[in-house]
N, C-alpha and C positions, 0 to 999 in steps of 0.2 A: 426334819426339824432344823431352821437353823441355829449355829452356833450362837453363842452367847455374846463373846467377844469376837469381833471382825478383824483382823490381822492382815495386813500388807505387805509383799514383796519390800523392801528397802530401794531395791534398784529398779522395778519396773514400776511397781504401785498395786500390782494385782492381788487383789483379795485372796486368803485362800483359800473362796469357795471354788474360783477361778482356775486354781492351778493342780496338778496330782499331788502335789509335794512341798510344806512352807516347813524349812529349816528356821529355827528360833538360835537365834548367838544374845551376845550379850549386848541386848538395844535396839538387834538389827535383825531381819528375818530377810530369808535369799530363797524363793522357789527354785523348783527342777529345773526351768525354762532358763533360766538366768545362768545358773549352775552350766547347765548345756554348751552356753555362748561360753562362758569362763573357757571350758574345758578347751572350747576350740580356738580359743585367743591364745589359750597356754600351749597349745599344739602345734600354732604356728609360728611360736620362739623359740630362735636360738637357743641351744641351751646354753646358762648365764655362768659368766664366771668370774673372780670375785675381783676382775677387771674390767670386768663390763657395767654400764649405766643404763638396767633395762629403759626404754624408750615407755615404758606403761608410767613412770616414776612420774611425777610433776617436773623434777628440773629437765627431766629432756622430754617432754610432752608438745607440741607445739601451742601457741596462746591461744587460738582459737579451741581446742581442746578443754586447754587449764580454763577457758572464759567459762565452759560448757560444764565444766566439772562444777566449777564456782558456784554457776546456778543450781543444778542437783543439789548441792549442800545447804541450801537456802530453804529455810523448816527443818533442815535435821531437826537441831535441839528439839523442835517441838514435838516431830516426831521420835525420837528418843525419850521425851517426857512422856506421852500418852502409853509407850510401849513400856516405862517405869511406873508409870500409875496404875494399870493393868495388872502388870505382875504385885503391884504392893493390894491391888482387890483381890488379885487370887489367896495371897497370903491372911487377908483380914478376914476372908470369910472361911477358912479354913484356923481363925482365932489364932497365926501364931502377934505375939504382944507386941508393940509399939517398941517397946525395949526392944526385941530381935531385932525387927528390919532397923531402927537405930542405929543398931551394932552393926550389921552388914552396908550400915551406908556410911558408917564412921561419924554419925552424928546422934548426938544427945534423942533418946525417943519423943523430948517435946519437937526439937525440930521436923524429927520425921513426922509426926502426926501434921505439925504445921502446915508441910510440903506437903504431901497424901491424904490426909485426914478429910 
């Protein structure tokens, strides 16, 4: 059966019918595979010290990199939006009230209905 909601990697884009493993954060979902590469990007740093300017950072990134990153963040918002509308479907069909997610968004429940409704 497939799932209801289709969920993607943040960083690769793969479905997670696609992968063994989709971690959920707040916006942003990271598979096993991705996790993997981190682990071995973080294995092959120096360890940092609170004189160092890890090179992963943007200001010491070189511009072709920061050009590369730039494009990746091009749809966030959207895809942040769809991954918020999502969780405010899970919430509406399980009835919690306009009122709640309101309060968890710090805005009036007409707003949230507005935005999500």
């Amino acid at each position: 059966m497939a799932p209801k909601r289709l969920y993607r990697c943040s960083f690769c884009a793969k479905a997670q019918t696609e992968v063994k493993t989709l971690i959920a954060g707040p916006g942003v979902f990271i598979c096993d595979e991705c996790v993997d590469i981190c682990r071995s990007v973080i294995d092959k740093q120096p360890k940092a010290t609170t004189q160092n300017t890890p090179s992963l950072l943007p200001d010491g990134a070189p511009t072709e990199t920061l050009l590369k990153t730039l494009s990746g963040y091009n749809g966030a918002f959207a895809s942040v939006d769809a991954a918020m509308q999502d969780v405010v479907d899970i919430l509406r069909e399980r009835e919690v009230s306009w009122e709640m997610i309101g309060r968890a968004l710090a805005v009036s429940r007409q707003a949230a209905w507005k935005r999500f409704g």
